[in-house]
FIKOLZA-1660 file (N, C-alpha, C; in steps of 0.1 Angstrom, whole numbers, plus 5000, padded with zeros to 4 digits):
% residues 146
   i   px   py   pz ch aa at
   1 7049 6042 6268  A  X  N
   1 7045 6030 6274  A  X CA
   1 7030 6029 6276  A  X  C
   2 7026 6016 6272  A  X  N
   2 7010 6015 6273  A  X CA
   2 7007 6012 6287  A  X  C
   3 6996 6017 6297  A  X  N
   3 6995 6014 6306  A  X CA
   3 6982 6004 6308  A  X  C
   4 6971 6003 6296  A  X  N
   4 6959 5996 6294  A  X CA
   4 6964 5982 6292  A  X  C
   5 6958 5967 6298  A  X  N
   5 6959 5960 6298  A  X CA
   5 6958 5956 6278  A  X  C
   6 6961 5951 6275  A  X  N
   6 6962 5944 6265  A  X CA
   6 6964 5928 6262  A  X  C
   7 6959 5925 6250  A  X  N
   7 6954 5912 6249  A  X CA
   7 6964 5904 6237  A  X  C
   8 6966 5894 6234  A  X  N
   8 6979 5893 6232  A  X CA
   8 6973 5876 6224  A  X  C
   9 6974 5872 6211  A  X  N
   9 6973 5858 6205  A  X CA
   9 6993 5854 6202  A  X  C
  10 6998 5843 6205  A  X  N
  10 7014 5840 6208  A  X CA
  10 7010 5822 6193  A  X  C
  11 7015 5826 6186  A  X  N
  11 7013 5813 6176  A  X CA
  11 7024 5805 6177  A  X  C
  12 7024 5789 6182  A  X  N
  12 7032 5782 6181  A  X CA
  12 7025 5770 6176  A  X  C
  13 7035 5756 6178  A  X  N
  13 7029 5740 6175  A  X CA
  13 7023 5736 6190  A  X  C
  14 7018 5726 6186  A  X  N
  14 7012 5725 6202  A  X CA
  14 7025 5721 6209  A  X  C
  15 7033 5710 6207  A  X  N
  15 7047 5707 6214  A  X CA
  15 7055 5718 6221  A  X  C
  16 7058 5724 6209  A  X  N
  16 7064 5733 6214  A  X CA
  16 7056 5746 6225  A  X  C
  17 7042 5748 6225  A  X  N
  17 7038 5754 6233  A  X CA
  17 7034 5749 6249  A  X  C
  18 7030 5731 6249  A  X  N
  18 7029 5727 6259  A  X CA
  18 7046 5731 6270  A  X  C
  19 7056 5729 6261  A  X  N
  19 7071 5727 6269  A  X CA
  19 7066 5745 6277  A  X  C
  20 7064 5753 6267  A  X  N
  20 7066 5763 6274  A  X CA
  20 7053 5768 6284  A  X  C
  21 7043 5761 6283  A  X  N
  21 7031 5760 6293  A  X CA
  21 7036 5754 6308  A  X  C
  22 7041 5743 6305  A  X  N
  22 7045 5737 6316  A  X CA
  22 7062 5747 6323  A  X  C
  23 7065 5756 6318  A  X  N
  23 7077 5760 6323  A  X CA
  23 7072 5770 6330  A  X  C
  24 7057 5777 6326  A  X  N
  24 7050 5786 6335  A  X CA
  24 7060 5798 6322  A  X  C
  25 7061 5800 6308  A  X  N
  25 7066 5811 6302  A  X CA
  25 7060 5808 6289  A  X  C
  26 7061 5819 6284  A  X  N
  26 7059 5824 6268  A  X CA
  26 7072 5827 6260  A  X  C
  27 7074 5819 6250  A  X  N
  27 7083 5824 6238  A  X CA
  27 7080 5831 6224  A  X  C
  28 7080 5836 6216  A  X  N
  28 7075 5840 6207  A  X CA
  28 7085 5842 6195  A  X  C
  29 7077 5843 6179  A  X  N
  29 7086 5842 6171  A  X CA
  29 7101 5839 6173  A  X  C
  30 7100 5823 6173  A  X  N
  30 7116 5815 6177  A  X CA
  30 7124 5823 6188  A  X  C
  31 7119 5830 6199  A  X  N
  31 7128 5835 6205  A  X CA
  31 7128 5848 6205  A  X  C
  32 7121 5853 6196  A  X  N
  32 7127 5871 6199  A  X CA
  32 7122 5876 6209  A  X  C
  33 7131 5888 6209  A  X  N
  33 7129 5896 6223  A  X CA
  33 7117 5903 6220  A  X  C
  34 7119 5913 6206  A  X  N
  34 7105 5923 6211  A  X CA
  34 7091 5924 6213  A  X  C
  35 7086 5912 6209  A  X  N
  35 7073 5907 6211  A  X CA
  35 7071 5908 6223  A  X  C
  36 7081 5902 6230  A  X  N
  36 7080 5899 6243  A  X CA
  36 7080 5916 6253  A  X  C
  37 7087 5922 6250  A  X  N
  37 7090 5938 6254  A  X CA
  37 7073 5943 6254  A  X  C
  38 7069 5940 6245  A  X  N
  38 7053 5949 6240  A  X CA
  38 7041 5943 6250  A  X  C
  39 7043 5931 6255  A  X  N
  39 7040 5929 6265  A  X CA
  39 7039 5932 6279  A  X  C
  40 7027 5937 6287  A  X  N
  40 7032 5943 6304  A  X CA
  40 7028 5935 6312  A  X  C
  41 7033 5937 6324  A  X  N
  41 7021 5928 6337  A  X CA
  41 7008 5929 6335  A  X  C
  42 7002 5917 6338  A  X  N
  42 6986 5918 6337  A  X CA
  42 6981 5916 6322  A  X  C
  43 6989 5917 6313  A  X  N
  43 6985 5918 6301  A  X CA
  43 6976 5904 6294  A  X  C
  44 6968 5898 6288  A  X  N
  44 6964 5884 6287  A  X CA
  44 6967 5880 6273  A  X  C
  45 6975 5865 6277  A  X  N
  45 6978 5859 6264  A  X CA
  45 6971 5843 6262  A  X  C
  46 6969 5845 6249  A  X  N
  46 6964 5832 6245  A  X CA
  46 6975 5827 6237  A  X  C
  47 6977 5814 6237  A  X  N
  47 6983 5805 6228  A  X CA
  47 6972 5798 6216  A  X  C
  48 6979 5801 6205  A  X  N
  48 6972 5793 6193  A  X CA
  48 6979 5784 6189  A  X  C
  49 6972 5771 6185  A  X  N
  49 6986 5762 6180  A  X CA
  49 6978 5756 6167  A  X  C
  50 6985 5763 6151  A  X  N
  50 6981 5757 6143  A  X CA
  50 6985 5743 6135  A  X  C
  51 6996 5734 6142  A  X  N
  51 6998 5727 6144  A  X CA
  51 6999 5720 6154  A  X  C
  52 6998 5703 6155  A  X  N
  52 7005 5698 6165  A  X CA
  52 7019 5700 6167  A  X  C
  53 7028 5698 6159  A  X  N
  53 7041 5694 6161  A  X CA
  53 7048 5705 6152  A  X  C
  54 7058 5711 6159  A  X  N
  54 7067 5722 6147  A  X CA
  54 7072 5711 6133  A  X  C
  55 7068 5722 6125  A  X  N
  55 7078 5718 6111  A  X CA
  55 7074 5702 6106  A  X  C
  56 7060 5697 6114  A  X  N
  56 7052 5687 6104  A  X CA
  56 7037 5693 6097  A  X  C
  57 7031 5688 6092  A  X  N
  57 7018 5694 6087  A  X CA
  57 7005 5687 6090  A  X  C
  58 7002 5679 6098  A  X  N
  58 6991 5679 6110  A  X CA
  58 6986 5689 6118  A  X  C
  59 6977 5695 6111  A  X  N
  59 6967 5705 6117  A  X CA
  59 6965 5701 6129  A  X  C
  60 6961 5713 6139  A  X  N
  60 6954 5714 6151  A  X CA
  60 6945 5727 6152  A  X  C
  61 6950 5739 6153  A  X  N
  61 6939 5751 6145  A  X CA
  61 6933 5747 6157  A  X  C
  62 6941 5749 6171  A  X  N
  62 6931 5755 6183  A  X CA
  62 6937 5767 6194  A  X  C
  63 6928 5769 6201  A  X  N
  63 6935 5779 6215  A  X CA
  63 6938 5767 6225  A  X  C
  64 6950 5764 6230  A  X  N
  64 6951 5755 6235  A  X CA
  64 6954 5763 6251  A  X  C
  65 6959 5774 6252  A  X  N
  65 6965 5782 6267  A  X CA
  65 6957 5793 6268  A  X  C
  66 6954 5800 6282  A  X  N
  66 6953 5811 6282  A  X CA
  66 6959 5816 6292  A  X  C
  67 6964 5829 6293  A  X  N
  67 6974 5834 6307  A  X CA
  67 6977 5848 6307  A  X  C
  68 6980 5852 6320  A  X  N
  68 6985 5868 6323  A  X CA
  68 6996 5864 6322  A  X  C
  69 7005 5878 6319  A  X  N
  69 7015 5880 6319  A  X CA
  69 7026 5885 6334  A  X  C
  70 7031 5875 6339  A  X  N
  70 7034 5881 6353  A  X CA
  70 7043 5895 6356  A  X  C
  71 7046 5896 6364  A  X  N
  71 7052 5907 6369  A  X CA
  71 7065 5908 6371  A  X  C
  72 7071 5902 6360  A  X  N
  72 7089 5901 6357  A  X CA
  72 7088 5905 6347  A  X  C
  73 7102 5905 6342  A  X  N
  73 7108 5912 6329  A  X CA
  73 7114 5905 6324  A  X  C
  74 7115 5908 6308  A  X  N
  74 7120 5893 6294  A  X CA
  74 7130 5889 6302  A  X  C
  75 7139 5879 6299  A  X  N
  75 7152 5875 6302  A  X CA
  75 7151 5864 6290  A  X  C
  76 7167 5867 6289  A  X  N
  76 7170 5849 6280  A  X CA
  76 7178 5840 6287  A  X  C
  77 7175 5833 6278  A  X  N
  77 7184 5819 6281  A  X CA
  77 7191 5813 6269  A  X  C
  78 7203 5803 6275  A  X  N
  78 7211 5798 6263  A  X CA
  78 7208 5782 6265  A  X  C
  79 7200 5780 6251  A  X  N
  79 7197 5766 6250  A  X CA
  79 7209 5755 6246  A  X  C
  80 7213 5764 6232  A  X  N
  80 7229 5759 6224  A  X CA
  80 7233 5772 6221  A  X  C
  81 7243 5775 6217  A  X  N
  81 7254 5784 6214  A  X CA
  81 7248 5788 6203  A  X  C
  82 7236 5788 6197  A  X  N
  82 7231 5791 6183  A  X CA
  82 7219 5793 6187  A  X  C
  83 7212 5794 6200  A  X  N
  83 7196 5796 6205  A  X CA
  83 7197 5799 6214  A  X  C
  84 7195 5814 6218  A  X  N
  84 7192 5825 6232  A  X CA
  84 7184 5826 6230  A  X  C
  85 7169 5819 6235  A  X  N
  85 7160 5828 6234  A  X CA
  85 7152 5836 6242  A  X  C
  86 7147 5848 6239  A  X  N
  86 7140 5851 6250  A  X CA
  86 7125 5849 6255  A  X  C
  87 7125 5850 6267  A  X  N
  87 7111 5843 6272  A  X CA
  87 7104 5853 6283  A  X  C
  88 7096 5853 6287  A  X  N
  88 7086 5861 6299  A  X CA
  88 7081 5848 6304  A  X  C
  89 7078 5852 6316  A  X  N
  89 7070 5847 6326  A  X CA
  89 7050 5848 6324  A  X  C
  90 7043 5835 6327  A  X  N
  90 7032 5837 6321  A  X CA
  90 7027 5830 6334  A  X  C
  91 7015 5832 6338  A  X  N
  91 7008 5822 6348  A  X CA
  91 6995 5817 6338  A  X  C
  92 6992 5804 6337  A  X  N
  92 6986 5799 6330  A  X CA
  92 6971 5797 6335  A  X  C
  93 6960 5795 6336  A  X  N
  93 6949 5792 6338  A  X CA
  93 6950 5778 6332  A  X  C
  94 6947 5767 6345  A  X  N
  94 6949 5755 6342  A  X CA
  94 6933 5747 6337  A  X  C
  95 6923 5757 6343  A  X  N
  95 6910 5748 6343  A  X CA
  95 6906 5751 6329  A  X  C
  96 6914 5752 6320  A  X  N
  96 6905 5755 6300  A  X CA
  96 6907 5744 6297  A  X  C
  97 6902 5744 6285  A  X  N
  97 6903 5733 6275  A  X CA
  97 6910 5740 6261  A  X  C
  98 6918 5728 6255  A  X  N
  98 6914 5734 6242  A  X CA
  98 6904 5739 6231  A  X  C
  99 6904 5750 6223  A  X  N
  99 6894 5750 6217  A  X CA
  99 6895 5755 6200  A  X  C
 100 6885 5746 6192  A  X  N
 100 6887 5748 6179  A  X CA
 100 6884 5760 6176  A  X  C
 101 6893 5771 6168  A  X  N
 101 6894 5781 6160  A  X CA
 101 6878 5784 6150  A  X  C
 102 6878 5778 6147  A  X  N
 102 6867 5773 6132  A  X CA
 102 6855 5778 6141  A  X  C
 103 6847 5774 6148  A  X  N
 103 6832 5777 6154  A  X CA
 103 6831 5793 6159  A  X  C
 104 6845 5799 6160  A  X  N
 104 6849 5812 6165  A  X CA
 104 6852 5822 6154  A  X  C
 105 6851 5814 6148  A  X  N
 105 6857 5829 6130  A  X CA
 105 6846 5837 6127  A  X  C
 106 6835 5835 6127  A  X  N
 106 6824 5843 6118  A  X CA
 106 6822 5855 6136  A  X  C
 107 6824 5850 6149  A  X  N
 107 6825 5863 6157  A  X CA
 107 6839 5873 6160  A  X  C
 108 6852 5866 6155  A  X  N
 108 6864 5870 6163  A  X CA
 108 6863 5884 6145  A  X  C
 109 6867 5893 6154  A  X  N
 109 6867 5909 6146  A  X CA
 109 6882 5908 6140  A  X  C
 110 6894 5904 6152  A  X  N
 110 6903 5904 6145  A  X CA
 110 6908 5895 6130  A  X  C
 111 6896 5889 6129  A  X  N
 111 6896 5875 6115  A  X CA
 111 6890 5889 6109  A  X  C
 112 6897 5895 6099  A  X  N
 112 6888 5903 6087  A  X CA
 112 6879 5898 6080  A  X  C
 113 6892 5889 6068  A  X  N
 113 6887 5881 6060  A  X CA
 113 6885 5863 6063  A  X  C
 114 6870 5864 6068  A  X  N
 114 6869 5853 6072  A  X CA
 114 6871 5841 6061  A  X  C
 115 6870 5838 6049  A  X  N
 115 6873 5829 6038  A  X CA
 115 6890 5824 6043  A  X  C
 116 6896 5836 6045  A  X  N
 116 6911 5834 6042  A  X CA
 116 6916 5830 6057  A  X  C
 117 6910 5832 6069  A  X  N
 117 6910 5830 6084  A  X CA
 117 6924 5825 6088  A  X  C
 118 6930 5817 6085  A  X  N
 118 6940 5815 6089  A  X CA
 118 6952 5822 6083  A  X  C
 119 6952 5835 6074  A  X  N
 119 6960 5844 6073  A  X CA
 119 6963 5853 6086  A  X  C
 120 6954 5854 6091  A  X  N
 120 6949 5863 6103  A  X CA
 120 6962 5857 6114  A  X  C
 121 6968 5846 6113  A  X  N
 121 6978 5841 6126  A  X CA
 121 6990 5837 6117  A  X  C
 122 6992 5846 6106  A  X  N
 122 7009 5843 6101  A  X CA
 122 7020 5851 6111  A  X  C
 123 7012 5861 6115  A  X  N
 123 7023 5865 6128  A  X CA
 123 7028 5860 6140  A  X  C
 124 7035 5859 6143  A  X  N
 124 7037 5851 6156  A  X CA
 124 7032 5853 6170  A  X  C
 125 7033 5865 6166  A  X  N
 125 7026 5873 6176  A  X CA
 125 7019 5886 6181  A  X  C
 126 7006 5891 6180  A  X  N
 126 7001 5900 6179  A  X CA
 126 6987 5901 6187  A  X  C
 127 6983 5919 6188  A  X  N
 127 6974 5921 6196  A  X CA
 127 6959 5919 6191  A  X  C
 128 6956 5915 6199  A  X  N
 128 6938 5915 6197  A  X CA
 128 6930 5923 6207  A  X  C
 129 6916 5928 6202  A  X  N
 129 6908 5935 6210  A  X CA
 129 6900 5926 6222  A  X  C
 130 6899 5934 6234  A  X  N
 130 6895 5926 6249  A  X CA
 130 6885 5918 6245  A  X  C
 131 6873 5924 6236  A  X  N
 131 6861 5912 6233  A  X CA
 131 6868 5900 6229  A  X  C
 132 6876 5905 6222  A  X  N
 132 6878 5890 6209  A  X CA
 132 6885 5879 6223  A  X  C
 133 6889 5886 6229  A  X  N
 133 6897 5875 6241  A  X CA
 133 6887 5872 6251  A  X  C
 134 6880 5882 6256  A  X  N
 134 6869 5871 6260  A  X CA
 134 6863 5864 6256  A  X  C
 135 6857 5863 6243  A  X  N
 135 6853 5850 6237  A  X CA
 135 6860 5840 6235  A  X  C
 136 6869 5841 6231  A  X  N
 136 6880 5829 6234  A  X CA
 136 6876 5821 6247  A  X  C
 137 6883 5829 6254  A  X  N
 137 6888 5825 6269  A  X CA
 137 6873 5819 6274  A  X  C
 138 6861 5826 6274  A  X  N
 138 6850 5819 6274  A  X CA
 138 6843 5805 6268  A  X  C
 139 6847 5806 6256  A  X  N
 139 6850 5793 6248  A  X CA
 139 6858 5782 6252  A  X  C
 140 6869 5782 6263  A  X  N
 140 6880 5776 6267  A  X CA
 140 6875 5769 6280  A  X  C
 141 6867 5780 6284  A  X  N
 141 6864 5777 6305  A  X CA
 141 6847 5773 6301  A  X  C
 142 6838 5778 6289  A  X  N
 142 6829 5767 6289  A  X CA
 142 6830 5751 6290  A  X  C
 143 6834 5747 6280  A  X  N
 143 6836 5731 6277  A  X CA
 143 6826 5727 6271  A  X  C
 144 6817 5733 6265  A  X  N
 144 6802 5730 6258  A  X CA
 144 6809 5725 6241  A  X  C
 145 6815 5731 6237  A  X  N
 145 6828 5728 6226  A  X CA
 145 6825 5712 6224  A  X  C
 146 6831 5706 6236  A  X  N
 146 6837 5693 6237  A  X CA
 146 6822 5680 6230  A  X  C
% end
């Protein structure tokens, strides 16, 4: 078990990330559990939402959330008889903004290949290094962006 805080990018649509912003949780890759497992208390997650809306193709390509991970453990839920998904508990920082991806690529380390940058979030969900998250999150609580 990792006991170092860790830093955590969660890829969804914006819709679907707002429902789970406002429920005060995080879901990841449609529901699975282990993403959610690799996750500890204290840990900081950002939401990326490279669309607005699941399963249309209207870009968005921003950090729209940022949040710790609270101090409970995964649990699921039964949506339909075909969708358990599991979820954690997230306290959100309400005073950010969203912020565009694009002005952040040529500093964020975890973007390798910056040409191809949006390869970098085919995962659903994955760790990033503490800088890379405070530039974000800084980027988010500036508002200079806007």
């Amino acid at each position: 078990m990792n006991c170092e805080t860790q830093y955590w990018v969660v890829v969804a649509a914006r819709d679907h990330a707002r429902s789970g912003i406002e429920q005060g949780i995080v879901q990841a890759n449609h529901g699975k559990e282990a993403p959610l497992r690799r996750m500890q208390p204290g840990d900081g997650v950002l939401i990326y939402a490279p669309k607005q809306t699941f399963g249309e193709k209207e870009p968005l390509q921003q950090f729209i959330a940022v949040g710790t991970v609270a101090d409970e453990p995964v649990y699921q839920i039964t949506v339909t008889d075909d969708f358990q998904p599991f979820r954690r508990r997230v306290t959100y920082d309400e005073s950010v903004t969203a912020t565009p991806v694009q002005p952040l690529i040529e500093q964020l380390s975890f973007i390798q290949n910056k040409a191809s940058w949006g390869y970098s979030f085919r995962f659903g969900c994955f760790a990033i290094p503490k800088a890379d998250f405070d530039l974000i999150r800084s980027a988010m609580t500036n508002h200079s962006h806007a």
